[in-house]
C-alpha positions in Angstrom: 19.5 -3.8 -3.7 19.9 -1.5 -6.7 19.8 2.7 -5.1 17.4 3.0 -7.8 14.8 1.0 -6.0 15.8 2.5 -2.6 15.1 6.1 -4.1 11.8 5.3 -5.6 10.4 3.2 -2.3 11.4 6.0 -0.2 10.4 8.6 -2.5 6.7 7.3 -2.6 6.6 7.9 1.1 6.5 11.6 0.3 2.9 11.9 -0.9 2.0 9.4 2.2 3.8 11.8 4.9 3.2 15.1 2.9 -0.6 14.5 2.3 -1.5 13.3 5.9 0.7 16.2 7.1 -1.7 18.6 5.5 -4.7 16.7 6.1 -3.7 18.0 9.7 -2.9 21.8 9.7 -5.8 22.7 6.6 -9.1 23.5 7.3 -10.4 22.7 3.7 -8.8 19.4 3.3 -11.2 17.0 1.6 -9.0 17.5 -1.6 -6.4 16.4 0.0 -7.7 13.6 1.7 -9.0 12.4 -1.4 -5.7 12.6 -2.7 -4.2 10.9 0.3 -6.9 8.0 -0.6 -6.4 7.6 -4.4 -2.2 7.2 -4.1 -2.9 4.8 -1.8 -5.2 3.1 -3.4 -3.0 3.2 -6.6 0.1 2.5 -4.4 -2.1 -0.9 -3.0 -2.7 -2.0 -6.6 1.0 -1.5 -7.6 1.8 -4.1 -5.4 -0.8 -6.5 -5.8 0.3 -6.3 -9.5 3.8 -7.3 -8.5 3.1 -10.5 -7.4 2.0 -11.4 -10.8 5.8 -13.3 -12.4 7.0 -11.5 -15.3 8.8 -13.8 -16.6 7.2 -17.2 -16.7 3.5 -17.3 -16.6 3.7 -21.3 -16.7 5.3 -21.3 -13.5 3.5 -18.8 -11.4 1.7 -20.3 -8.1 -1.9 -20.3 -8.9 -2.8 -19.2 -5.5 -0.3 -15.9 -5.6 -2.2 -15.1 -8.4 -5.6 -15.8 -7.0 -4.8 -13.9 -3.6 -3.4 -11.2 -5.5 -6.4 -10.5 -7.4 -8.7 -11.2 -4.3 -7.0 -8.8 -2.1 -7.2 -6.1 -5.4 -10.5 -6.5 -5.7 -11.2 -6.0 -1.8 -9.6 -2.9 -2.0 -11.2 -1.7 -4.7 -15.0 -2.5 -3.6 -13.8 -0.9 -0.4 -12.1 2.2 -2.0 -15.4 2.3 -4.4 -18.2 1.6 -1.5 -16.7 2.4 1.6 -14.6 5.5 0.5 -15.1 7.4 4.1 -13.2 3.9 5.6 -11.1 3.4 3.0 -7.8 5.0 4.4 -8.5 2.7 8.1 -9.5 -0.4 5.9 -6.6 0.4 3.3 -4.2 0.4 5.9 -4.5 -2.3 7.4 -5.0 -4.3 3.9 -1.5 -2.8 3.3 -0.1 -4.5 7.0 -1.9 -7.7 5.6 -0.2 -7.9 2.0 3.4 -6.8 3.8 3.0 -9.8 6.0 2.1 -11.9 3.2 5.2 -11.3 1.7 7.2 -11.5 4.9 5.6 -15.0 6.2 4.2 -16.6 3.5 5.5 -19.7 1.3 3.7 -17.8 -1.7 6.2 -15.1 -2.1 9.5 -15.5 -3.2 12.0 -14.4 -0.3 13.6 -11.0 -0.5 17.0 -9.6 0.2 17.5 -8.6 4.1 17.7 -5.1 3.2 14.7 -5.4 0.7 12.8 -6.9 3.1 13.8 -4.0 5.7 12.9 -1.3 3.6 9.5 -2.5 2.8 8.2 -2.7 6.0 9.2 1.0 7.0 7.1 1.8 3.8 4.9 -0.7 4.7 4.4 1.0 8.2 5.0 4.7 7.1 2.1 4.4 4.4 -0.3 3.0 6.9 0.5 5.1 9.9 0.2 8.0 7.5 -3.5 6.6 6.2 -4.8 5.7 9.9 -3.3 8.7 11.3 -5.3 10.6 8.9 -8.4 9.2 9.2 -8.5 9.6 12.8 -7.0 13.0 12.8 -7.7 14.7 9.5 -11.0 13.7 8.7 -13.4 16.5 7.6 
């Protein structure tokens, strides 16, 4: 796996960890949680998006495509009418799309260390949502 890709998926850990951080030690924090929901919510669609082939439409699985733009469009009725849940519900759509990938016939198989790496982000992001949610909630 190219460094490049390791930098940038651990690097987009750091508004996960940094935002639910502060979503613990500030008083005011409703900026930040906001925050906290919004990457994640950009973060969710990011991935749905990368299920879509880039390189031959003609022989993408119809049902990748269909679950990818399901599961989108769950998070975003959820993100848009259920914002106070969203960070619970969000996380666990994020567990749900990781094992997807990992168990699924749909999704090409990964490198082992591809593979490895998204599920600490996988894990990390969604630890980070529930933990503010519980914990950090105005």
């Amino acid at each position: 796996m190219p460094s490049t890709i390791k930098i940038l998926g651990y690097a987009g850990l750091i508004p996960f960890f940094g935002l639910a951080v502060l979503s613990l030690t500030l008083n005011d924090n409703t900026l930040v949680i906001d925050s906290l929901s919004l990457y994640a919510f950009g973060i969710f669609t990011f991935l749905c998006g990368a299920w879509w082939p880039t390189t031959d439409m003609q022989n993408a699985k119809f049902w990748r495509i269909v679950l990818s733009n399901f599961l989108f469009l769950t998070a975003f009725f959820v993100f848009l009418l259920l914002s106070n849940q969203w960070l619970a519900i969000g996380s666990l759509l994020f567990i749900l799309i990781w094992a997807i990938e990992r168990f699924s016939s749909l999704i090409p198989q990964h490198s082992l260390s591809y593979s490895k790496m998204r599920t600490v982000l996988t894990f990390v992001a969604s630890l980070s949502m529930i933990t503010t949610y519980l914990f950090g909630a105005v």
